[in-house]
C-alpha positions as CSV (number, residue, x, y, z in Angstrom):
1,X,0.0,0.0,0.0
2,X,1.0,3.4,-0.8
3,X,0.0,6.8,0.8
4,X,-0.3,10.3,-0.7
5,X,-0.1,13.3,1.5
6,X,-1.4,16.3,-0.7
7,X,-1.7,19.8,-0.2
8,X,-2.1,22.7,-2.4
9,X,1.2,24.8,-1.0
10,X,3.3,22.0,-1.6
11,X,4.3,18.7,-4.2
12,X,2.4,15.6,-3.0
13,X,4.5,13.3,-1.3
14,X,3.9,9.2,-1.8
15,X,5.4,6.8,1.0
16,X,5.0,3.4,1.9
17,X,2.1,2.6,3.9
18,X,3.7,1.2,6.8
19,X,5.8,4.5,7.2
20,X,3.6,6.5,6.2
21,X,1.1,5.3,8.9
22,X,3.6,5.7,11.7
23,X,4.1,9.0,10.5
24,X,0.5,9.9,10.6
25,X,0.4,8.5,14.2
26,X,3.7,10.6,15.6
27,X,1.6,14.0,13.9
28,X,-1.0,12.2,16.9
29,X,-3.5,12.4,14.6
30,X,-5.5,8.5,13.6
31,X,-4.5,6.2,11.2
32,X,-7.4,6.5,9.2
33,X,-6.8,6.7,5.5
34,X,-8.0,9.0,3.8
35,X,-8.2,11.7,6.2
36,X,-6.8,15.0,6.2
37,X,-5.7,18.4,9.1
38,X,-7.1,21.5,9.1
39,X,-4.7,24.5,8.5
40,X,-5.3,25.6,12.4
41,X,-4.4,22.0,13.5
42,X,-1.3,22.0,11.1
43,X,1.0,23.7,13.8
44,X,0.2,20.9,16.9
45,X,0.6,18.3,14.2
46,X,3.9,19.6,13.0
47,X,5.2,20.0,16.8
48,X,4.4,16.1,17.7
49,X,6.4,14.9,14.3
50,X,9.3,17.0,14.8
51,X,9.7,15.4,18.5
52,X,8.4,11.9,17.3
53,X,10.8,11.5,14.7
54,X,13.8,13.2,16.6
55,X,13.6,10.2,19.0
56,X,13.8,7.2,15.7
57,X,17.2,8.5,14.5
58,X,19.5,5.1,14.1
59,X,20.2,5.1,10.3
60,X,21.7,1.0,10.8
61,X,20.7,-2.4,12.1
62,X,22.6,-5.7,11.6
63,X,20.7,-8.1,8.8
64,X,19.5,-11.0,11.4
65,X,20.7,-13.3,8.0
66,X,24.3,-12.7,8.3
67,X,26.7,-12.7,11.0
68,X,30.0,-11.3,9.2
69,X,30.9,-7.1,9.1
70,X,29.8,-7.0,5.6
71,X,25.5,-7.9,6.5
72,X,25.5,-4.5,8.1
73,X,22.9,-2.7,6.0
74,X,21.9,0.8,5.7
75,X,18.6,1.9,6.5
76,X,16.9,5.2,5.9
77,X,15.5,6.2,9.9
78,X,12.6,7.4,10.6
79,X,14.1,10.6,11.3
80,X,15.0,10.9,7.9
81,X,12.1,9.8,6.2
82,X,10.1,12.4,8.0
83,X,12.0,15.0,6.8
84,X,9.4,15.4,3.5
85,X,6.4,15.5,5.2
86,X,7.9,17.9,7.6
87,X,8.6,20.2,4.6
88,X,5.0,19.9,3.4
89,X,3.4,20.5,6.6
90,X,5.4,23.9,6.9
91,X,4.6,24.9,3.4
92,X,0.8,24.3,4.3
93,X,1.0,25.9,7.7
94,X,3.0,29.4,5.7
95,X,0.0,29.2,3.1
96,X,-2.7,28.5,6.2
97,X,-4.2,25.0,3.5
98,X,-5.4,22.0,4.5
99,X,-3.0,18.7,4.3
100,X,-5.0,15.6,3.0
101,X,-3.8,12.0,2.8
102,X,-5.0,9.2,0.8
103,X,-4.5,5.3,-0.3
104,X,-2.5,5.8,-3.9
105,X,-5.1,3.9,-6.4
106,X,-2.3,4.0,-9.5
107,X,-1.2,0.7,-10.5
108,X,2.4,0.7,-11.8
């Protein structure tokens, strides 16, 4: 599954679901899909990611498959991942528009 944060102020972002859920969740909003924040909500929202995401910084984890130096594998944190919809929250909250997010229905 794929999720679609839009707003007019800003490109639309696409993320996995999974991440894109526990990003929706850290903003303390539910994980309901589609759903969307009000522009006066926007600043409360952008407040509980910023902290949320602050706390998930570790960019690496050991693959559980292999045991040698070389199974270390680089993952993109949390932290990082939130950095997008960070971006697009404070381009809505400048413009005082609405954030929406939706289940992407393209098939590729």
């Amino acid at each position: 599954m794929l999720i679609t944060f839009k707003t007019r102020a800003y490109a639309d972002i696409t993320m996995f679901g999974d991440v894109a859920l526990r990003l929706i969740e850290l903003m303390g909003r539910s994980d309901t899909v589609p759903s969307a924040i009000y522009p006066e909500d926007i600043p409360q929202a952008l407040e509980n990611l910023r902290a949320g995401a602050a706390a998930h910084t570790d960019t690496h984890n050991l693959d559980e498959a292999h045991e040698d130096a070389e199974s270390f594998k680089e993952n993109v944190s949390l932290h990082k991942r939130a950095v997008p919809l960070i971006e697009l929250l404070e381009a809505a909250q400048k413009k005082n528009v609405p954030v929406m997010w939706e289940q992407e229905t393209k098939h590729f």
